[in-house]
C-alpha positions, 0 to 999 in steps of 0.5 A, spaced: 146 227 129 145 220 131 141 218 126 146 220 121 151 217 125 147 210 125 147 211 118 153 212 116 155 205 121 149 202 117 152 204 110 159 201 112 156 194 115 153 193 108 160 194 105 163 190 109 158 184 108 158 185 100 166 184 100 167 178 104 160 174 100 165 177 093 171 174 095 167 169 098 164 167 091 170 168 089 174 162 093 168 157 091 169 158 084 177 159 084 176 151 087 171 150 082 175 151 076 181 149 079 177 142 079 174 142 072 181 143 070 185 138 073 179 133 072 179 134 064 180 128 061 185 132 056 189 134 060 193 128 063 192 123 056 199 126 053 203 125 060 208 118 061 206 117 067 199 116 070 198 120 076 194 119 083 197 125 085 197 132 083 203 136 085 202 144 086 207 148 086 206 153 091 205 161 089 201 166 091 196 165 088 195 157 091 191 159 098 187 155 103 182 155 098 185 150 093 182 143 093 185 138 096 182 132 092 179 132 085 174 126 082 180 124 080 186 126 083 189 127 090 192 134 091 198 136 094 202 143 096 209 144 095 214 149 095 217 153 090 225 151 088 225 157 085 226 165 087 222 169 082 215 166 081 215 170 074 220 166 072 219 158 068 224 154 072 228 149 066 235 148 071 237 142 070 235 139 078 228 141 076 228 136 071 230 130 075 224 132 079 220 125 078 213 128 081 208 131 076 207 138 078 203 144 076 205 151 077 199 156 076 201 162 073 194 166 072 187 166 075 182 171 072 175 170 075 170 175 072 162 174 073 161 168 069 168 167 065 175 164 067 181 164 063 187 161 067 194 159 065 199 154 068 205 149 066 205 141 067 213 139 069 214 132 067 221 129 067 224 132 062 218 136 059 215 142 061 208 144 057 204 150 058 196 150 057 191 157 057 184 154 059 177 158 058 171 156 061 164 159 063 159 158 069 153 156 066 147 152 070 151 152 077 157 149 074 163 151 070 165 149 063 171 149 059 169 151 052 176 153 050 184 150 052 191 150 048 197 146 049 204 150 048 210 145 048 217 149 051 
């Protein structure tokens, strides 16, 4: 009878270490992905602005996790004016908001693919980006992005 119960602990401590390596992984490659994105060179050329400083909207998707820099930006984290995360906020006090904000709205991670979709507030512009990359060789790549204007 012990030795069943021995195994069954054994059994579930190696549940228990797989699970915490996936979400593990997973919180290194959101953060990797989210960094390839925000350093494309595509993504900040249509905007008035040049930002050194990226403003994401807090969601529940936005953790610890999240990079706090990029090669190319500093980041920071900023609460929701808004009430419903599901809903776009266009209200007329959103637009005289000057700072460049970027609210994440979809993050799917699955083996070596990502999709993620986001919008970019800019003064009176709302633009929104579907971005697909792959994990090749130990680093993310962006293999496909589209624009959709509000």
């Amino acid at each position: 009878m012990k030795n069943k119960a021995y195994l069954f602990l054994i059994f579930l401590c190696l549940i228990a270490c797989k699970s915490s390596i996936k979400s593990r992984t997973q919180a290194i490659d959101t953060k990797e992905v989210i960094s390839e994105i925000l350093d494309d060179n595509q993504l900040f050329n249509h905007l008035t602005a040049k930002p050194d400083t990226i403003f994401i909207i807090k969601t529940k998707l936005v953790n610890e996790n999240w990079p706090d820099r990029t090669k190319k930006f500093k980041i920071r984290y900023i609460d929701s004016d808004k009430k419903n995360e599901d809903i776009i906020n266009l209200s007329p006090s959103s637009f005289n908001n000057h700072r460049i904000r970027i609210d994440f709205g979809k993050i799917f991670l699955q083996n070596d693919t990502a999709k993620v979709s986001f919008g970019i507030y800019e003064f009176q512009k709302f633009t929104i980006y579907d971005y697909k990359l792959c994990h090749k060789l130990n680093h993310w790549s962006i293999y496909s992005r589209t624009k959709r204007t509000h």
